[in-house]
N, CA, C and O atoms as a DFTB+ gen file, in Angstrom:
276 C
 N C O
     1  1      34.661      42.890       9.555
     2  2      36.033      42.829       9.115
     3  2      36.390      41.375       8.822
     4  3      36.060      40.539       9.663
     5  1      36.936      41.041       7.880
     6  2      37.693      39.870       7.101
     7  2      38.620      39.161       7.699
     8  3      39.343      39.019       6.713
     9  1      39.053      38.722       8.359
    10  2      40.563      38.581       8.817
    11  2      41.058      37.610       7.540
    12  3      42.160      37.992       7.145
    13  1      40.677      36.750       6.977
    14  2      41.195      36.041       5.981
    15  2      42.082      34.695       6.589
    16  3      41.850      34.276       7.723
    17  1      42.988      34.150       5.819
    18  2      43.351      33.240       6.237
    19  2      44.631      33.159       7.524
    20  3      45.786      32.785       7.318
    21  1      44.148      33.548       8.669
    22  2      44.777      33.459       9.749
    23  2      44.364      32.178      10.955
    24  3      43.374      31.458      11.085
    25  1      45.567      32.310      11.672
    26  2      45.306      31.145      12.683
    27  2      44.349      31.720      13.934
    28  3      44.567      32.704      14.640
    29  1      42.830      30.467      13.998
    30  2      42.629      31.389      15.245
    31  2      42.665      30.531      16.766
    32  3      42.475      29.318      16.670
    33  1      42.839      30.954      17.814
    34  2      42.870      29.957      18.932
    35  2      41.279      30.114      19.859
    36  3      40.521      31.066      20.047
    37  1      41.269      29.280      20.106
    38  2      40.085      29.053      21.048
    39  2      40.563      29.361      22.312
    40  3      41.627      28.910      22.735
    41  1      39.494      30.457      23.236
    42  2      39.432      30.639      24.491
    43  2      39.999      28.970      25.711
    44  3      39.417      27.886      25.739
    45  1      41.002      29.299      26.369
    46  2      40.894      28.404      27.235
    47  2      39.594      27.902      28.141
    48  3      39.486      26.798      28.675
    49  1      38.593      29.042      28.182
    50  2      37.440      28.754      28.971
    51  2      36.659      27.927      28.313
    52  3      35.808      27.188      28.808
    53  1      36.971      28.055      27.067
    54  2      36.256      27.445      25.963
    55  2      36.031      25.819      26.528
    56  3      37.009      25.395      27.143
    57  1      34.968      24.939      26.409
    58  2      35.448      23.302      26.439
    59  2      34.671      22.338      25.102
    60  3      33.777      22.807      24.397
    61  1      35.000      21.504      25.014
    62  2      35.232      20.604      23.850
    63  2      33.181      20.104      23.578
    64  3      32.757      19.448      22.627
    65  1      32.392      20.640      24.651
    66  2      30.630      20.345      24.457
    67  2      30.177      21.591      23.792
    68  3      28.964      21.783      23.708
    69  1      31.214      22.675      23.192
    70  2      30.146      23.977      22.726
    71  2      29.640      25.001      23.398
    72  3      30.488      25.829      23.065
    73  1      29.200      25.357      23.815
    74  2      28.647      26.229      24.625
    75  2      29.156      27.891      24.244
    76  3      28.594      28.378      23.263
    77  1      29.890      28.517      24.763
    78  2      30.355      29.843      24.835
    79  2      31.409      30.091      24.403
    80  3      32.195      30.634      25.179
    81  1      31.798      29.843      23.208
    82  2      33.052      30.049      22.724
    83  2      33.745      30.766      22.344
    84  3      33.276      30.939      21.219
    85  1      34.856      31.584      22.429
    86  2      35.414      33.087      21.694
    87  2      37.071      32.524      21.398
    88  3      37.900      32.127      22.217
    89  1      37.160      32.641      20.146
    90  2      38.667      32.361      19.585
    91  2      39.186      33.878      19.282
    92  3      38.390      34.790      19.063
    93  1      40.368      34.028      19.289
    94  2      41.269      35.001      18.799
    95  2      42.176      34.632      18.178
    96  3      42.437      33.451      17.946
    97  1      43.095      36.052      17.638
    98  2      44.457      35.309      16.348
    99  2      45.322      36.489      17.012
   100  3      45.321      37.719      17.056
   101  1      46.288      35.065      17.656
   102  2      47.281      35.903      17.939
   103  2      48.638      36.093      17.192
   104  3      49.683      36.526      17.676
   105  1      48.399      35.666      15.867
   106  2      49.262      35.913      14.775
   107  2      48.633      37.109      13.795
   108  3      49.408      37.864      13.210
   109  1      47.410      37.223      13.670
   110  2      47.486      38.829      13.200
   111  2      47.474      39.981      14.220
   112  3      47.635      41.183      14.008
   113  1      47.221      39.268      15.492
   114  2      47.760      40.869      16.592
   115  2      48.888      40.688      16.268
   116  3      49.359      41.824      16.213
   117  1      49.522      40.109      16.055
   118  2      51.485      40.401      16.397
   119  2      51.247      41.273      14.843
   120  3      51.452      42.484      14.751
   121  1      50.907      40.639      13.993
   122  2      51.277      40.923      12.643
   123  2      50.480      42.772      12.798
   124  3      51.228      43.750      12.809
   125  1      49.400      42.878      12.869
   126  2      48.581      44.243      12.750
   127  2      48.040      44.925      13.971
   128  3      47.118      45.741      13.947
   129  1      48.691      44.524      15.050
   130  2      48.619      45.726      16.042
   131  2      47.318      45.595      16.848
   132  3      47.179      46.150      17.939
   133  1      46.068      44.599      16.084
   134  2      45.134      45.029      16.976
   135  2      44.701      43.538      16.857
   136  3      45.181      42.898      15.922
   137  1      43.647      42.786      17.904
   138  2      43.193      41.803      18.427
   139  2      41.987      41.584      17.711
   140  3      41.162      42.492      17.817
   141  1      41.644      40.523      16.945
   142  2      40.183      40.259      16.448
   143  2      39.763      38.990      16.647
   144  3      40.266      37.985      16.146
   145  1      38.658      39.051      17.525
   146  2      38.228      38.125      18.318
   147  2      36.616      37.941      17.807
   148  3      36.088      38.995      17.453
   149  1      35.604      36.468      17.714
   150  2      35.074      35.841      17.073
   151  2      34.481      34.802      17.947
   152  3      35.066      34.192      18.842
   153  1      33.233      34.677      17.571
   154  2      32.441      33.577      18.081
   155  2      32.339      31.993      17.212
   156  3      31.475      31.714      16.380
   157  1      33.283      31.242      17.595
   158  2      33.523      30.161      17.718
   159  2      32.625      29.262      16.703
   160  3      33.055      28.787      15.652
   161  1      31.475      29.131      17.135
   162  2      30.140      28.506      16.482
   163  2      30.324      29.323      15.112
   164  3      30.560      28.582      14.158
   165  1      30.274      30.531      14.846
   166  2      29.950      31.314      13.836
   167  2      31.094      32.058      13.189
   168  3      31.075      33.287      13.136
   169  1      32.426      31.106      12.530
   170  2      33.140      31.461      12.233
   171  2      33.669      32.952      11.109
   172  3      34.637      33.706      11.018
   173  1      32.386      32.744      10.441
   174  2      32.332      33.257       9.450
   175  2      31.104      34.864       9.443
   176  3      30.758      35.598       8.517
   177  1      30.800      34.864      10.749
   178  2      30.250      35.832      11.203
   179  2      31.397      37.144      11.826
   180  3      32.625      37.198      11.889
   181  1      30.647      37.794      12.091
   182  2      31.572      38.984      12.617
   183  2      32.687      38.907      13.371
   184  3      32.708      37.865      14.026
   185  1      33.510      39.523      13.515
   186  2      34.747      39.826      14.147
   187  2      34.675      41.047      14.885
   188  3      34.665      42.096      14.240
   189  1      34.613      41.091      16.359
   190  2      35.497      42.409      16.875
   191  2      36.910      42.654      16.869
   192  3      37.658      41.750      16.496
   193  1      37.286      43.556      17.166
   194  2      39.258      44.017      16.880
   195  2      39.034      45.122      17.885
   196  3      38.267      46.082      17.955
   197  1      39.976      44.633      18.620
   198  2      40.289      45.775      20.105
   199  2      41.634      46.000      19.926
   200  3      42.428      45.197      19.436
   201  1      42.060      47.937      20.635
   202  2      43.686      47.443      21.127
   203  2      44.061      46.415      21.628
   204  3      43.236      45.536      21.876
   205  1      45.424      46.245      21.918
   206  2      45.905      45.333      22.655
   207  2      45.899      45.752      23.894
   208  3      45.610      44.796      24.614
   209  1      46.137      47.049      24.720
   210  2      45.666      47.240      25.660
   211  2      44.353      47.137      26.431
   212  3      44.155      47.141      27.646
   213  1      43.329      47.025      25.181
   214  2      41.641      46.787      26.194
   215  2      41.893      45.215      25.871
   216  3      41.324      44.247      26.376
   217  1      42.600      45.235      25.184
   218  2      42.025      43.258      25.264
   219  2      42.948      43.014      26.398
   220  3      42.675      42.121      27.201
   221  1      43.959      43.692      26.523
   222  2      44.514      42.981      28.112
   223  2      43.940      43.301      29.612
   224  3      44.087      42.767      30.712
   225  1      43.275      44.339      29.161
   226  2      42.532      44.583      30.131
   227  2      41.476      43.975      30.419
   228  3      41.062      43.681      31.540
   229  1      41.000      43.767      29.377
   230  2      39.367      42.759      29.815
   231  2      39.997      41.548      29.867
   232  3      39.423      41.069      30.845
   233  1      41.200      40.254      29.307
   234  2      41.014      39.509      29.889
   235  2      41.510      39.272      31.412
   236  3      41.092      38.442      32.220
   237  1      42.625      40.339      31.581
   238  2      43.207      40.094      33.302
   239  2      41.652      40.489      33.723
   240  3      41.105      39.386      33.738
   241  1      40.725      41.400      34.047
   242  2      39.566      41.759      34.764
   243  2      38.638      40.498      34.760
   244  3      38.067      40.199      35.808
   245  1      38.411      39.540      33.326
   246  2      37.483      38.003      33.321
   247  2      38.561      37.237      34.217
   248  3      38.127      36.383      34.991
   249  1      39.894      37.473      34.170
   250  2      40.622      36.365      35.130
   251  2      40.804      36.363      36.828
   252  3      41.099      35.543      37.698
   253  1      40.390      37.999      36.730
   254  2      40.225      38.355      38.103
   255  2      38.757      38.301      38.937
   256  3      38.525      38.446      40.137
   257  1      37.943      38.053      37.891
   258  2      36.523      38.010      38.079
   259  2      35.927      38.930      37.931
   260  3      34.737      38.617      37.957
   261  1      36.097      40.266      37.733
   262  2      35.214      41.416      37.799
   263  2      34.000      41.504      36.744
   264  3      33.116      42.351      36.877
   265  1      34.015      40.442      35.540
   266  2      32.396      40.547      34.773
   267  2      31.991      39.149      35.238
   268  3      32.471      38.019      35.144
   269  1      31.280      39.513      35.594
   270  2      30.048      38.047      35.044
   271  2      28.803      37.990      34.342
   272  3      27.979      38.845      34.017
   273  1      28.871      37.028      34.228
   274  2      27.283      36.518      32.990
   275  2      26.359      36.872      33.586
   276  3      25.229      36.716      33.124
């Protein structure tokens, strides 16, 4: 999926050496209802798009700790 010219934000976990990065746009969730989220390094590579309910769910569960690497 395309998202086109939208704003995207970088994961707070994210840090400034690279490593593991996942940005999202939280101006086309507001705008289209669903979350499309992207690997950082590979902008121009794929996009997932979740409800907004599993994306709130998986990030309170990464903030609570329940996945790990």
């Amino acid at each position: 999926m395309k998202i086109g010219q939208t704003q995207w934000v970088k994961s707070s976990y994210s840090s400034a050496e690279g490593g593991n990065c996942v940005e999202w746009s939280p101006t086309h969730a507001s705008a289209h209802g669903t979350v499309p989220v992207r690997d950082s390094k590979n902008p121009n590579g794929p996009t997932l798009t979740f409800e907004p309910t599993a994306w709130s769910a998986f990030v309170t569960g990464i903030q609570a700790g329940d996945f790990t690497a």
